[in-house]
LORO-433030 format. One record per residue (C-alpha): x negated, y negated, z negated; residue in three letters; residue number from 1. Coordinates in nm, 4 decimals. Example, Ala and Ser with C-alpha at 12.3 -4.5 7.8 and 13.67 -1.06 7.14 Angstrom:
BEGIN
SITE	u	v	w	resn	resi
SITE	-1.2300	0.4500	-0.7800	ALA	1
SITE	-1.3670	0.1060	-0.7140	SER	2
This chain:
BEGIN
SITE	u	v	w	resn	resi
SITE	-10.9444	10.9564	-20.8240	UNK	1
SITE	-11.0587	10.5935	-20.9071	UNK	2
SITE	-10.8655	10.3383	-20.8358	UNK	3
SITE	-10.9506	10.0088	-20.6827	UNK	4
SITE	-11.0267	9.7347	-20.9265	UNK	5
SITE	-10.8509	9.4182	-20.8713	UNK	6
SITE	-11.1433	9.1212	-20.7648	UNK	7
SITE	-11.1488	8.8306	-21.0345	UNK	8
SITE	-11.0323	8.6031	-20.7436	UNK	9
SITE	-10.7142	8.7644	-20.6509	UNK	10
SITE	-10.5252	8.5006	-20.6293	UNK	11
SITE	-10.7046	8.2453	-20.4417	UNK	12
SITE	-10.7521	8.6021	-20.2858	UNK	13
SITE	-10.3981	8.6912	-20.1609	UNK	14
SITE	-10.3356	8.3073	-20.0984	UNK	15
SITE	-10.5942	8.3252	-19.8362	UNK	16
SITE	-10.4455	8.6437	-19.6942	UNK	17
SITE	-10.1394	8.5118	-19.6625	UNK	18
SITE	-10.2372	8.1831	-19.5037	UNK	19
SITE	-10.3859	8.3679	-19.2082	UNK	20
SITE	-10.0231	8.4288	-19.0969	UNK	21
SITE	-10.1361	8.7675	-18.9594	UNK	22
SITE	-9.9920	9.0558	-19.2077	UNK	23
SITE	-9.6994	9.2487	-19.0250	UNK	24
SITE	-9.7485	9.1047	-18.6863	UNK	25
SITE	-9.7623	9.2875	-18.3343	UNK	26
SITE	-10.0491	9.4810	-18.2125	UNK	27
SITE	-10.2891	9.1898	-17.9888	UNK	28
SITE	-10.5122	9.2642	-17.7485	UNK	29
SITE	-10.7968	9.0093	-17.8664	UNK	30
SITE	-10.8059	9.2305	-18.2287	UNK	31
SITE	-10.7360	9.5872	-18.0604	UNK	32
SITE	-11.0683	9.5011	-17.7787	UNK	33
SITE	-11.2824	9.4916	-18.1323	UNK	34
SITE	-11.1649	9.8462	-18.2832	UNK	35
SITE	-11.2208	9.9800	-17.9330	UNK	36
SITE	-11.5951	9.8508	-17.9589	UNK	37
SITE	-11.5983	9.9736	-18.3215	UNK	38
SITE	-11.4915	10.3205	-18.2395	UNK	39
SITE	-11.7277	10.3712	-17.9514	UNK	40
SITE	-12.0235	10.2067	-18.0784	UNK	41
SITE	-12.0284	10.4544	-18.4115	UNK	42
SITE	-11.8683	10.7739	-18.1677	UNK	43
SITE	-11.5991	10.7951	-18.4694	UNK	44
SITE	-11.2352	10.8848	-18.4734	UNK	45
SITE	-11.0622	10.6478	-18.6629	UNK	46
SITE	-11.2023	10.2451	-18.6130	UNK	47
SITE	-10.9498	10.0051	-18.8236	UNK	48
SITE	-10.9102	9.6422	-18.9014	UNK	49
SITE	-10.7754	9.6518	-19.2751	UNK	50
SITE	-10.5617	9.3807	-19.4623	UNK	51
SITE	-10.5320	9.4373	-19.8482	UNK	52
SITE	-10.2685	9.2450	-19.9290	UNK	53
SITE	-10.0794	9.2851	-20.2730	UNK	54
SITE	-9.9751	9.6564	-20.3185	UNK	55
SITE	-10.0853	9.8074	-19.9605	UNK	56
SITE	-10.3666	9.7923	-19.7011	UNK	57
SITE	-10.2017	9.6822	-19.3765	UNK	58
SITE	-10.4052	9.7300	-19.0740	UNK	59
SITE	-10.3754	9.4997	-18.7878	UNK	60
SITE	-10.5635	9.7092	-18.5536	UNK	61
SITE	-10.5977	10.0662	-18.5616	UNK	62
SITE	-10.7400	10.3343	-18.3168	UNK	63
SITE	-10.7174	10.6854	-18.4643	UNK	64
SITE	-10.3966	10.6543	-18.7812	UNK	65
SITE	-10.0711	10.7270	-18.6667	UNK	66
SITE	-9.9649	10.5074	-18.9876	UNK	67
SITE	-9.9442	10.1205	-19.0216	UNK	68
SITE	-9.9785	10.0833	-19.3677	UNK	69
SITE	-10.1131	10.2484	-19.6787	UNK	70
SITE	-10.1092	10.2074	-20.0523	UNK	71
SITE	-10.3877	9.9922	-20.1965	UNK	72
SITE	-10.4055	10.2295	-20.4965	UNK	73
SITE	-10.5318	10.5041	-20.3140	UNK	74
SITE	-10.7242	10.2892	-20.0630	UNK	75
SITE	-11.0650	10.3069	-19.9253	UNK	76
SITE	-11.0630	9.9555	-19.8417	UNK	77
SITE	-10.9491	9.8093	-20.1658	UNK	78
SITE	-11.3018	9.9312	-20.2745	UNK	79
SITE	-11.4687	9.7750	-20.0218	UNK	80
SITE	-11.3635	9.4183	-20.0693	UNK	81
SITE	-11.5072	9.3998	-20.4114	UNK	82
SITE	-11.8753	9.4033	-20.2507	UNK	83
SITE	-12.0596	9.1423	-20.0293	UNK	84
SITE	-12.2478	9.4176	-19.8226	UNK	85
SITE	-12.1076	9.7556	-19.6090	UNK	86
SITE	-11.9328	9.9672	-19.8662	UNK	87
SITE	-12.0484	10.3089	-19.7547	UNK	88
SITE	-11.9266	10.6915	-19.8839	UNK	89
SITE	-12.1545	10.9522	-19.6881	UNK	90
SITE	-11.9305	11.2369	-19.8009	UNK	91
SITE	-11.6100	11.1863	-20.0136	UNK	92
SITE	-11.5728	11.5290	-20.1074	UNK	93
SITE	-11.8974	11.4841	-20.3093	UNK	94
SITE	-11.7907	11.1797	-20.4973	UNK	95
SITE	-11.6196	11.1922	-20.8047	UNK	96
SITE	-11.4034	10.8819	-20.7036	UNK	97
SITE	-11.2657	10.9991	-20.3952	UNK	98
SITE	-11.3081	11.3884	-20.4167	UNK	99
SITE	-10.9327	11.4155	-20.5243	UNK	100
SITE	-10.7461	11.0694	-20.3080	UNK	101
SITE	-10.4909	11.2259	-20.1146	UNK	102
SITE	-10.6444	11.0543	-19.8118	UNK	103
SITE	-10.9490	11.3056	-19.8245	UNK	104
SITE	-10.7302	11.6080	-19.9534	UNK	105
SITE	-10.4937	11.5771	-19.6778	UNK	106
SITE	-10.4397	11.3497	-19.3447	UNK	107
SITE	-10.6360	11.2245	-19.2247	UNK	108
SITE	-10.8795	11.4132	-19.4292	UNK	109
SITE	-11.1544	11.1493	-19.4810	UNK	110
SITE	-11.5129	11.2492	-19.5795	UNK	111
SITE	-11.6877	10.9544	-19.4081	UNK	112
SITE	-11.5865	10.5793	-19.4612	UNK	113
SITE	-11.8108	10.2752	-19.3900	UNK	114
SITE	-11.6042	9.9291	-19.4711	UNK	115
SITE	-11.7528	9.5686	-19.4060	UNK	116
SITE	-11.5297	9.3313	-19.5727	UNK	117
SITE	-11.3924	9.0356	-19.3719	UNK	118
SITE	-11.5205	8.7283	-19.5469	UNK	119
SITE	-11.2705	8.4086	-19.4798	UNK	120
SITE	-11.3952	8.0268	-19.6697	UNK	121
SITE	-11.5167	8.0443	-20.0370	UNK	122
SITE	-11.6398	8.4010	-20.0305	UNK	123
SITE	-11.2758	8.5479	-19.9953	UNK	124
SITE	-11.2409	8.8860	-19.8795	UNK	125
SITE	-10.8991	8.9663	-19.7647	UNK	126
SITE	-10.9935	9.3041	-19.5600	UNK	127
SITE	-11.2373	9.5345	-19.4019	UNK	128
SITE	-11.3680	9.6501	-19.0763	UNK	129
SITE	-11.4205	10.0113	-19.1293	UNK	130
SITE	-11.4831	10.3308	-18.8950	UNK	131
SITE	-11.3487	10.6849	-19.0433	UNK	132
SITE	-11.4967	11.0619	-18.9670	UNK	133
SITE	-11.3138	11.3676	-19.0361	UNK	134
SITE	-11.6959	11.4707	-19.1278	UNK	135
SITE	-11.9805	11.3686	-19.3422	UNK	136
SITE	-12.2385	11.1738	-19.1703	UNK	137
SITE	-12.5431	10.9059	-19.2468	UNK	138
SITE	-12.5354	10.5375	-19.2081	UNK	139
SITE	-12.8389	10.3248	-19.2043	UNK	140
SITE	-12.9457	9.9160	-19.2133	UNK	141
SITE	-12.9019	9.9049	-18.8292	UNK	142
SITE	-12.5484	10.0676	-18.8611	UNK	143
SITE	-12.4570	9.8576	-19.1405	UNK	144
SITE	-12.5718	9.4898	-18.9168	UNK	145
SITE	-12.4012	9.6476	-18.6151	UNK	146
SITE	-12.0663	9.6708	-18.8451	UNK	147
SITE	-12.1389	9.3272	-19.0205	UNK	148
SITE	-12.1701	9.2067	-18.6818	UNK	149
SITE	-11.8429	9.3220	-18.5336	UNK	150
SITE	-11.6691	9.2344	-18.8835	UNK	151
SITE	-11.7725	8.8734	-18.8252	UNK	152
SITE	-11.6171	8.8855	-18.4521	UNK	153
SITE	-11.2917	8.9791	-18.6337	UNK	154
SITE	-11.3204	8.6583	-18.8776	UNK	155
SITE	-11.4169	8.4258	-18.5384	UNK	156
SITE	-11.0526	8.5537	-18.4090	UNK	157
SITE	-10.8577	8.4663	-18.6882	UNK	158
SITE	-11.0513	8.1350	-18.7290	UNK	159
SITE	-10.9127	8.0907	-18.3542	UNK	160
SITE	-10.6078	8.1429	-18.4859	UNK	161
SITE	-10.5837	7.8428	-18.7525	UNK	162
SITE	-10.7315	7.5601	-18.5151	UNK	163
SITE	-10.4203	7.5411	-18.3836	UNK	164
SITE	-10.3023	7.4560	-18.7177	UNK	165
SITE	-10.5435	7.2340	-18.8228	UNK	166
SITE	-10.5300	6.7987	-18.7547	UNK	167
SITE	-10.8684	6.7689	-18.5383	UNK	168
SITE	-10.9100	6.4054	-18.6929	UNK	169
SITE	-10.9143	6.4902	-19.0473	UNK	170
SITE	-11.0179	6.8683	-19.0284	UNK	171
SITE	-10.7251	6.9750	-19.2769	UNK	172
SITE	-10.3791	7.1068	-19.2033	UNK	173
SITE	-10.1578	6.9159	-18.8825	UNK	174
SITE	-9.7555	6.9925	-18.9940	UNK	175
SITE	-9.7383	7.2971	-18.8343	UNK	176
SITE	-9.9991	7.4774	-19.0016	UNK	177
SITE	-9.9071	7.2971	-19.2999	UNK	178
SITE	-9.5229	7.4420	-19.2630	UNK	179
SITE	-9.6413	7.7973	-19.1557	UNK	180
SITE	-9.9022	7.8336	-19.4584	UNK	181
SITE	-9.6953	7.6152	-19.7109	UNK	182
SITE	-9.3616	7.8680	-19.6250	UNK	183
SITE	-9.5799	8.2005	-19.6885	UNK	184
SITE	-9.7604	8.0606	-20.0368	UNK	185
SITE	-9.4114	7.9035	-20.1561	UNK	186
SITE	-9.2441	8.2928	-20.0735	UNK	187
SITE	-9.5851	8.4095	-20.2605	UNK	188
SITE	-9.5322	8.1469	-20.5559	UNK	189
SITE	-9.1644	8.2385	-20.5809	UNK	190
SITE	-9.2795	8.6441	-20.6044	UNK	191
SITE	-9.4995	8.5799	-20.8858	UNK	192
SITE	-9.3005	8.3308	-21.0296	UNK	193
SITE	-9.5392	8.0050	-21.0205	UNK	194
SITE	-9.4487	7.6361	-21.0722	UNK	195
SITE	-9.4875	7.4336	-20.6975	UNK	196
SITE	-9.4605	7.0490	-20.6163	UNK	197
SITE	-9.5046	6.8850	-20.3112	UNK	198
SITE	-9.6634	6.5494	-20.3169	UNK	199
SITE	-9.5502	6.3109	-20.0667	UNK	200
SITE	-9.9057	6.0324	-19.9515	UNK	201
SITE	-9.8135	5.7292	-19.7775	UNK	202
SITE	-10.0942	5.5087	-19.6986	UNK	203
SITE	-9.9923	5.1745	-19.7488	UNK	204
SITE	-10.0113	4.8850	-19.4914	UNK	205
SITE	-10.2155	5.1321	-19.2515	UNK	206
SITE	-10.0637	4.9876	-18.9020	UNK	207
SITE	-10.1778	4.6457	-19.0194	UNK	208
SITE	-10.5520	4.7629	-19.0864	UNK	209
SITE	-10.5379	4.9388	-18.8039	UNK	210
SITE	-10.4521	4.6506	-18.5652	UNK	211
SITE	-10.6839	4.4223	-18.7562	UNK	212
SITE	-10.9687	4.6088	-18.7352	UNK	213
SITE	-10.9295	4.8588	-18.4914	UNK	214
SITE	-10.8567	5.2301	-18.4095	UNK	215
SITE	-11.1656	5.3696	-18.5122	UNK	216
SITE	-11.2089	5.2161	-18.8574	UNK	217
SITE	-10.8372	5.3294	-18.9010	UNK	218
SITE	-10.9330	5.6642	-18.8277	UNK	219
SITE	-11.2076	5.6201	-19.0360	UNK	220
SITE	-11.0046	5.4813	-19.3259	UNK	221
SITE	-10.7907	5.8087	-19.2588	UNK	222
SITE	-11.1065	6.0675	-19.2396	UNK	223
SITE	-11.2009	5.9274	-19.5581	UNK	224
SITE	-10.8540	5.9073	-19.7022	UNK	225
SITE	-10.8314	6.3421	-19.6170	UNK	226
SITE	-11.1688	6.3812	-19.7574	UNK	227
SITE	-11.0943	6.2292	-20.0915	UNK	228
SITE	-10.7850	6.4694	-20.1175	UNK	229
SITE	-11.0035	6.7555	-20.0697	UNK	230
SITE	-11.1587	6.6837	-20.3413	UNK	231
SITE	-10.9215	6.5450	-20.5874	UNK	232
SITE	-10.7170	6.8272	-20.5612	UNK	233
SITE	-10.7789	7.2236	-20.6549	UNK	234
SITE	-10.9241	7.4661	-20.3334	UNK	235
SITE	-10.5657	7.6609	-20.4200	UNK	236
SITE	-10.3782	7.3297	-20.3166	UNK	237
SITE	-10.2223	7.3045	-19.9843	UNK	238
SITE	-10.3311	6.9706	-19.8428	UNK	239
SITE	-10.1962	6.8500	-19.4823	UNK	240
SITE	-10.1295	6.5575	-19.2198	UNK	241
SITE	-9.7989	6.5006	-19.1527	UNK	242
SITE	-9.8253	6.2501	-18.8939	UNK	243
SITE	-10.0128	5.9226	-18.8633	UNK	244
SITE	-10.0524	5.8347	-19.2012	UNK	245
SITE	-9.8933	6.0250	-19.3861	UNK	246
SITE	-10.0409	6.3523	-19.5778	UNK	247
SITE	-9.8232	6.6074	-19.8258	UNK	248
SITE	-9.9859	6.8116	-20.0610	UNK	249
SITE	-9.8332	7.1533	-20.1830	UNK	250
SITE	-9.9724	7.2180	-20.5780	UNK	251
SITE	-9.8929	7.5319	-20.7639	UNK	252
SITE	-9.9335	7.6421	-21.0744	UNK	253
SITE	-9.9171	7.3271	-21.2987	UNK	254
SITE	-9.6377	7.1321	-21.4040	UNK	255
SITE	-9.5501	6.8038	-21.3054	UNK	256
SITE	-9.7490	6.6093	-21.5703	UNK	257
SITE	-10.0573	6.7874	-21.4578	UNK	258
SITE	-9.9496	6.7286	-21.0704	UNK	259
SITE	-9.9105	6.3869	-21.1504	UNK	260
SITE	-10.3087	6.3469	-21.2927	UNK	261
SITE	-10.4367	6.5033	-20.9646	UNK	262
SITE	-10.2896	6.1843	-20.8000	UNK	263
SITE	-10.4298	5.9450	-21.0611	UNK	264
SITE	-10.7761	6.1281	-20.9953	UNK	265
SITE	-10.7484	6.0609	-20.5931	UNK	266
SITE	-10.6707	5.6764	-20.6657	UNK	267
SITE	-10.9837	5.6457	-20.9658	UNK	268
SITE	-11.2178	5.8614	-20.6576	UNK	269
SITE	-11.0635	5.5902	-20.3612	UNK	270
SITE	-11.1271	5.2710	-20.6122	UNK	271
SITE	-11.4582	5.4113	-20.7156	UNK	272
SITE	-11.5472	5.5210	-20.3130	UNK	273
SITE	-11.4596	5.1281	-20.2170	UNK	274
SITE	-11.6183	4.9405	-20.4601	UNK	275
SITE	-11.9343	4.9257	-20.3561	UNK	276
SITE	-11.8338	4.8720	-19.9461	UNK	277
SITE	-11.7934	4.5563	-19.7679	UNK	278
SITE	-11.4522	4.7092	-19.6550	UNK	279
SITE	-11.2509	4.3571	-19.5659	UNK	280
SITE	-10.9457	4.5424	-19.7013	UNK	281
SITE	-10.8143	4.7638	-20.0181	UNK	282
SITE	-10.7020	5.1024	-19.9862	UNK	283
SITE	-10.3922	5.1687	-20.1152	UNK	284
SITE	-10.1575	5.4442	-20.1108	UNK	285
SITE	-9.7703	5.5722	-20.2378	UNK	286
SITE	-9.6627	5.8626	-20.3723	UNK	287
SITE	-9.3629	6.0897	-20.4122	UNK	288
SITE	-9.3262	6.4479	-20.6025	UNK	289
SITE	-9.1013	6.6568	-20.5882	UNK	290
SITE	-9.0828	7.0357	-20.7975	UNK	291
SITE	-8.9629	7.2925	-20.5260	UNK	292
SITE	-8.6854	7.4950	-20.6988	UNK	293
SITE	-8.6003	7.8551	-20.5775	UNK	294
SITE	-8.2464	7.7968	-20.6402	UNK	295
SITE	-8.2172	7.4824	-20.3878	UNK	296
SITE	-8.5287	7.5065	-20.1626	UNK	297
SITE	-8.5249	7.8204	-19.8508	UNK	298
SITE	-8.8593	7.6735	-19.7207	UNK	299
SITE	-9.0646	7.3556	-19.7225	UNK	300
SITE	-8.8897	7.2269	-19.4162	UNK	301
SITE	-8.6210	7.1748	-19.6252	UNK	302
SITE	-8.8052	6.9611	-19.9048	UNK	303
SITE	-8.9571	6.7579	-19.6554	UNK	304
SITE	-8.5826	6.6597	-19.4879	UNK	305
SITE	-8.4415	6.6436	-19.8000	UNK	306
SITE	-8.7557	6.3886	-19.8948	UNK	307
SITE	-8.6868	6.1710	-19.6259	UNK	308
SITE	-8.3546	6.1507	-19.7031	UNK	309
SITE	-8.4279	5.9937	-20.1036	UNK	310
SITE	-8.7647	5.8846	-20.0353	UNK	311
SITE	-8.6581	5.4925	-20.0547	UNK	312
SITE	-8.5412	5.5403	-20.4289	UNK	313
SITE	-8.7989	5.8069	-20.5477	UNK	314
SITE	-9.1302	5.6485	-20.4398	UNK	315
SITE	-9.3588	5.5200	-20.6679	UNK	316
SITE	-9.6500	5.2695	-20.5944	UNK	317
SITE	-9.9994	5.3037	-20.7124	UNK	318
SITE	-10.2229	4.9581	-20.6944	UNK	319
């Protein structure tokens, strides 16, 4: 039996997975309606959506399996999410990498297995929508769109999912989804032992621009603001809106040295942004980091009242 190679991107990979806020939640209608199609469009037994999350394949829809979960060693699916197209085994019993996996030897005795994977931002796959046969069968380029197509009906519902979490202004995190992602990644950080800092952005003098010059340059001024962020930081940083103006940022991985110099690199790209624009004002911003420590911190909800509490001696100007 071959097992599944881990993707280069694993990581950003699981991050991603995780984000979604989906693994080990209750059968919903909205994902089971899909399998249902799945199954009865391909006349198969088994029609699963698949989540491969660190160790296991979780399924969060599943017509046909009696179980919930599997291991990702012996998985199907953990093969599938290392290709962009349909991952497609005609017969397992007559290949070498499956002939033996326990899920073909015994229950529920696969021989056919066609997974598309379920592509999130950034070419991440965190799953699969496959169909299973207790027999062999083919599979052609019609089958394959057909699959494609239903996979990407399974991405549109989870994207439905996270605009509720996102700030419709600024098109990155509002505080919810900023608290519901931030909480899973800080449990994932604290798993695999990594490093994580929340940085605390205060725009400065933002409810004077605002009334000087209006709502809709300040929301400009704020678009802009969220923008640069994006880019200052790393994809793998958490950025969000807490409210009005002010935006966190959750970094992990890097000390606080190297935290620090993302910040410096948002006020160089703001300066060099405004230079050259007959803005009648300067941008200017505050900060505040703080390391979040295993031993003191249950969640990010915590950081953030505990923040609010010191932020008057702990925050540090940038002009």
């Amino acid at each position: 039996m071959q097992i599944p190679e881990t993707p280069p991107n694993e990581t950003a990979r699981l991050l991603m997975l995780h984000s979604l806020q989906i693994l080990d939640t209750i059968p919903e209608e909205r994902f089971d309606r899909l399998t249902r199609m799945t199954k009865r469009f391909f006349d198969v037994p088994i029609a699963v959506i698949s989540l491969v999350d660190a160790n296991r394949q979780w399924f969060k829809s599943c017509f046909g399996l009696s179980a919930s979960e599997t291991p990702r060693d012996i998985s199907f699916c953990g093969h599938a999410i290392l290709r962009d197209d349909v991952f497609i085994i005609p017969d397992a019993l007559e290949d070498p990498r499956f002939a033996d996996n326990p899920l073909v030897t015994g229950e529920p005795n696969i021989r056919f297995y066609a997974g598309c994977p379920l592509r999130i931002a950034n070419s991440i796959n965190v799953g699969t929508l496959c169909i299973i046969d207790n027999k062999p069968r083919s599979f052609n380029a019609n089958d394959g769109k057909l699959l494609c197509d239903l996979a990407d009906k399974v991405v549109d519902e989870f994207r439905v999912h996270r605009i509720s979490t996102i700030d419709e202004l600024t098109h990155i995190s509002n505080k919810r989804g900023f608290l519901q992602i931030g909480n899973t990644t800080l449990k994932f950080c604290i798993d695999h032992s990594l490093a994580a800092f929340l940085v605390f952005i205060d725009l400065d003098n933002f409810k004077r621009i605002n009334t000087a010059y209006g709502n809709a340059e300040g929301d400009r001024m704020l678009e802009e603001f969220a923008a640069t962020l994006k880019v200052s930081f790393r994809g793998s940083d958490l950025i969000g809106r807490l409210g009005g103006e002010m935006f966190v940022v959750l970094v992990i991985g890097e000390d606080k040295e190297n935290t620090d110099q993302f910040i410096h690199k948002v006020a160089e790209d703001i300066r060099v942004r405004y230079q050259n624009t007959d803005r009648p004002y300067i941008v200017e911003f505050s900060y505040d980091t703080v390391e979040v420590r295993r031993d003191r911190h249950a969640s990010l909800d915590q950081v953030i009242a505990e923040r609010d509490a010191l932020m008057q001696t702990q925050k540090v100007a940038i002009r």
